[in-house]
C-alpha positions, 0 to 999 in steps of 0.5 A: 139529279140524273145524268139525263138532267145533268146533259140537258142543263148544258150548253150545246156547243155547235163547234162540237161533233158528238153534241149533234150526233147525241141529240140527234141520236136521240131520236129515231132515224127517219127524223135524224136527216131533218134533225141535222139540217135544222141544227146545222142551219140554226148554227150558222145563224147563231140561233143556237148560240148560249142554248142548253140541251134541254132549249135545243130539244124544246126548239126540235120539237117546235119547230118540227113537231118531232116530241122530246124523246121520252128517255131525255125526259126521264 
């Protein structure tokens, strides 16, 4: 198992600066404002409650169309 399969296996925690700022690190940064907003506005209605990395980054791209970035894949 790589680290990139151990990260996405875990729970995002919304309480927790640097899991916003790692996934939204991941991503180039024209998409990292609108990012943030859709993580902090799914936080305050409890939609990312129990999620791992991996639901996290399938819900961006859902909801954003922004693709999960090749090196989370990997």
């Amino acid at each position: 198992m790589n680290s990139n399969q151990i990260q996405t296996d875990s729970l995002f925690d919304c309480h927790e600066k640097y899991e916003f700022e790692y996934i939204i690190g991941t991503y180039s940064y024209d998409k990292q404002n609108s990012i943030s907003n859709l993580l902090r506005n799914a936080c305050n209605n409890g939609e990312l409650d129990s999620l791992t990395y991996q639901e996290i980054y399938e819900l961006i791209e859902n909801k954003l169309g922004y693709a999960i970035p090749a090196k989370i894949q990997e």
